[in-house]
C-alpha positions as a Markdown table, in Angstrom:
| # | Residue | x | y | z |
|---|---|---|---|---|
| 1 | Unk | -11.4 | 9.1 | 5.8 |
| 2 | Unk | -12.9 | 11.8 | 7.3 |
| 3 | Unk | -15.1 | 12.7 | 4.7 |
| 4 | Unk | -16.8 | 9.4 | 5.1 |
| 5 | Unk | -18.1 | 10.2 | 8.4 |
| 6 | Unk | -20.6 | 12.8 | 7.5 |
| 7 | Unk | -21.5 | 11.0 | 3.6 |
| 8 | Unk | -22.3 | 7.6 | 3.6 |
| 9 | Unk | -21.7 | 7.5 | 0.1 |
| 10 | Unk | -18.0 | 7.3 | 1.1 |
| 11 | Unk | -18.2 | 5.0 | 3.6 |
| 12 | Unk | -17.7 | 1.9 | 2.3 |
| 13 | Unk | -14.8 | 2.9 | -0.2 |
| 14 | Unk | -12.8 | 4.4 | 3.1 |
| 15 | Unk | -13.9 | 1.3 | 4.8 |
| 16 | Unk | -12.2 | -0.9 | 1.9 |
| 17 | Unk | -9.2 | 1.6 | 1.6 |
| 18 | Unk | -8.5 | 1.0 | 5.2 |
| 19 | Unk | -9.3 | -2.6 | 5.2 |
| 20 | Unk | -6.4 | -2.7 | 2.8 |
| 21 | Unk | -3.9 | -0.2 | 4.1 |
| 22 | Unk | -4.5 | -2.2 | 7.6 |
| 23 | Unk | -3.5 | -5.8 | 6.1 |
| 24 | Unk | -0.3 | -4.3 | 4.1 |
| 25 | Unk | 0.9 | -2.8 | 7.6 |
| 26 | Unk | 0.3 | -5.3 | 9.0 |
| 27 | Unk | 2.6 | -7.5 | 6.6 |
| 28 | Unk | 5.3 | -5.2 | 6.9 |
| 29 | Unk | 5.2 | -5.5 | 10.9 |
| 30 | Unk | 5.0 | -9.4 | 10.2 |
| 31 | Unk | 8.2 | -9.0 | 7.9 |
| 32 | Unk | 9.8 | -6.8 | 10.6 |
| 33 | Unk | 9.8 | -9.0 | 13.2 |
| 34 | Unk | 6.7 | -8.1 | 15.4 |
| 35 | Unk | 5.7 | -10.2 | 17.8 |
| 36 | Unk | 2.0 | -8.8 | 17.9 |
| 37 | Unk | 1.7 | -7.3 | 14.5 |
| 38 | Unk | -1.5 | -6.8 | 14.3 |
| 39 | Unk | -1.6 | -4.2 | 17.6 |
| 40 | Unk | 1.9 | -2.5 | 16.0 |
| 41 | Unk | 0.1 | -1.9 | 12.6 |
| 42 | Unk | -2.4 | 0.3 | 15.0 |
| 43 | Unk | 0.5 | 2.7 | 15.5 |
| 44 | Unk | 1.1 | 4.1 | 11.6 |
| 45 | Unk | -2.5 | 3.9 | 10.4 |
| 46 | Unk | -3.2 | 6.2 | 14.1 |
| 47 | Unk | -0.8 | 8.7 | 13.0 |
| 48 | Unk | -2.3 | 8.5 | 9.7 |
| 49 | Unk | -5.8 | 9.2 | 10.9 |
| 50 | Unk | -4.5 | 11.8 | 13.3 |
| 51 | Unk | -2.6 | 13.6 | 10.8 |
| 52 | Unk | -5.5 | 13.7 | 8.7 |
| 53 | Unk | -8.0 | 15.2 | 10.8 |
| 54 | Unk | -4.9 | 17.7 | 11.9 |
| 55 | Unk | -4.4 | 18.9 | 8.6 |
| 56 | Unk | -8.0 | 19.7 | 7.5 |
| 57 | Unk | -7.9 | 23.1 | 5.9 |
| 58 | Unk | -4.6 | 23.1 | 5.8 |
| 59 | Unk | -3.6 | 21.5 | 2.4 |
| 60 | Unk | -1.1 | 23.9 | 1.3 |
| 61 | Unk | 0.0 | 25.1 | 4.9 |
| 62 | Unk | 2.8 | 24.2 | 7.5 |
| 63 | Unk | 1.3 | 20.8 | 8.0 |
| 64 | Unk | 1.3 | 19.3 | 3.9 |
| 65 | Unk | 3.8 | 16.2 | 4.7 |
| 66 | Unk | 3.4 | 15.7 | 8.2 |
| 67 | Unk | 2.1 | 12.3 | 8.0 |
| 68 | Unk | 5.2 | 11.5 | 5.9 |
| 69 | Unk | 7.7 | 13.0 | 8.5 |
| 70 | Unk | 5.9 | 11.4 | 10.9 |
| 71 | Unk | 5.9 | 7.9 | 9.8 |
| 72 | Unk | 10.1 | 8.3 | 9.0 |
| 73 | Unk | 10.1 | 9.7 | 12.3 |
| 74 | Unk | 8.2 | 6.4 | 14.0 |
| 75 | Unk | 10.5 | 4.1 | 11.4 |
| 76 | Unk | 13.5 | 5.3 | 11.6 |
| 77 | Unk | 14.5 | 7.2 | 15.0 |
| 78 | Unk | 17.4 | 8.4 | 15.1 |
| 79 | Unk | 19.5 | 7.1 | 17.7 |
| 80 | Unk | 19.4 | 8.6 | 21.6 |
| 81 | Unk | 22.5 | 10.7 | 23.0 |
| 82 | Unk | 24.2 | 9.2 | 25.3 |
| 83 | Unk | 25.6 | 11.0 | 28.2 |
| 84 | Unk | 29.5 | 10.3 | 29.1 |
């Protein structure tokens, strides 16, 4: 995705990859329940993005998986502590 910013060459098959990715989220927020799931699907494909343009030059560093902890993370929380 990023890539396809600075070469137009890329830009349409990011365009089309993202046109996809956006319609299967947005099927699995649909199956889940949303009540808006075209806004909720903007949530995963942002941390995508962001993850993306965090980990640029960092393929092999710290960072390789984030977007994958991240998305568990956003799907399944785990559950606040509750004080007694």
């Amino acid at each position: 995705m990023v890539k396809s910013a600075w070469r137009p060459a890329l830009q349409e098959s990011a365009a089309g990859w993202l046109r996809s990715l956006r319609a299967q989220m947005v099927e699995v927020m649909t199956t889940s329940g949303s009540a808006d799931s075209e806004i909720d699907a903007r949530l995963p494909l942002a941390i995508i993005s962001g993850v993306d343009v965090d980990s640029l030059g960092d393929i092999d560093g710290p960072r390789r998986g984030l977007a994958r902890t991240a998305l568990g993370r956003l799907f399944h929380r785990p559950s606040p502590k509750v004080s007694k």
